[in-house]
C-alpha positions as semicolon CSV with decimal commas, in nm:
position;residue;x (nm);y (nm);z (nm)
1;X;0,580;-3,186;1,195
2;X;0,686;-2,840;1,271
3;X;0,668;-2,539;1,062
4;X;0,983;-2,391;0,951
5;X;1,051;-2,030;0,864
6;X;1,289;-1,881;0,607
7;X;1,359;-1,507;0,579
8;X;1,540;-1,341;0,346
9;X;1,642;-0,999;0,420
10;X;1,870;-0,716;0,381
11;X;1,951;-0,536;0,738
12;X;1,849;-0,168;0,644
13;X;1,492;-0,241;0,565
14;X;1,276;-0,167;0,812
15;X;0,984;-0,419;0,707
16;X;1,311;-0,743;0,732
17;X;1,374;-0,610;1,094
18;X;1,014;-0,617;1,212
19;X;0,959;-0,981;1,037
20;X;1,263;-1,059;1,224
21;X;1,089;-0,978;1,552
22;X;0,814;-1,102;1,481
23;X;0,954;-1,429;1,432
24;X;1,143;-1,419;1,797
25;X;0,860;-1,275;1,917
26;X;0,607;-1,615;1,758
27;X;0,871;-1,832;1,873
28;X;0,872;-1,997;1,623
29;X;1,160;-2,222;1,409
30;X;1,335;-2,006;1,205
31;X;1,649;-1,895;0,959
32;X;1,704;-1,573;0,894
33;X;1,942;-1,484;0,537
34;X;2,078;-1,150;0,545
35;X;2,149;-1,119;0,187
36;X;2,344;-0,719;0,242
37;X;2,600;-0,894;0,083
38;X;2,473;-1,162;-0,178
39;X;2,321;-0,893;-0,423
40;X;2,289;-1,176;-0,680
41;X;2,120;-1,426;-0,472
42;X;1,893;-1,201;-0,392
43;X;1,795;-1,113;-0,795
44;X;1,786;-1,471;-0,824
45;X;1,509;-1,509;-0,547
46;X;1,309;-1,208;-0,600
47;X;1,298;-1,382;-1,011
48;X;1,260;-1,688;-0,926
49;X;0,958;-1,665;-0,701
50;X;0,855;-1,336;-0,943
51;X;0,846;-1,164;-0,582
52;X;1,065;-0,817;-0,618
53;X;1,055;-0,660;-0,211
54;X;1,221;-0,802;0,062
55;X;1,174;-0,942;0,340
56;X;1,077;-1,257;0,146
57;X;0,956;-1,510;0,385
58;X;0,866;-1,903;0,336
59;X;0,744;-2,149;0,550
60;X;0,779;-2,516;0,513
61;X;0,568;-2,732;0,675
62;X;0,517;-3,120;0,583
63;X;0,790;-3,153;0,312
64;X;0,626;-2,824;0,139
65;X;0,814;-2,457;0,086
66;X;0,590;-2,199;0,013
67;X;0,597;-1,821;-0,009
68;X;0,434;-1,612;0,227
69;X;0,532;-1,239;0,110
70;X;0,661;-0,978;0,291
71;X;0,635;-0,851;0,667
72;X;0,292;-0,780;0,613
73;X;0,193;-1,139;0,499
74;X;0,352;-1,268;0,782
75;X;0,139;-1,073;1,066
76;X;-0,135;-1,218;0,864
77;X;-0,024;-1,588;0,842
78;X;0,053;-1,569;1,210
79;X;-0,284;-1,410;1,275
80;X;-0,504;-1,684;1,090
């Protein structure tokens, strides 16, 4: 089965851009959430998955969601 990727970001951070390209650029399956306007779904995320920066970005592969991190985590996932 295919991976899936979920981002969650807000569009003036510069980190939620470059995860954004970076998921065009992987071609990979993706959503992207811009959450400018959802200020509260975004508190619930970032205490939910104790996680407080955005982009936060998941993958679900296999019936499994799991965190990845930030931009960051994501060049790494995509590099390993």
């Amino acid at each position: 089965m295919d991976k899936h990727y979920t981002l969650y970001i807000k569009s003036d951070c510069p980190y939620c851009v470059q995860a954004r390209e970076a998921v065009f650029r992987q071609g990979v399956n993706h959503t992207i959430y811009p959450l400018d306007k959802k200020p509260n779904r975004l508190k619930e995320l970032k205490e939910f998955y104790n996680y407080h920066t955005v982009p936060m970005v998941f993958v679900r592969e296999n019936g499994m969601e799991k965190l990845i991190g930030g931009y960051t985590d994501l060049i790494a996932y995509f590099d390993s």
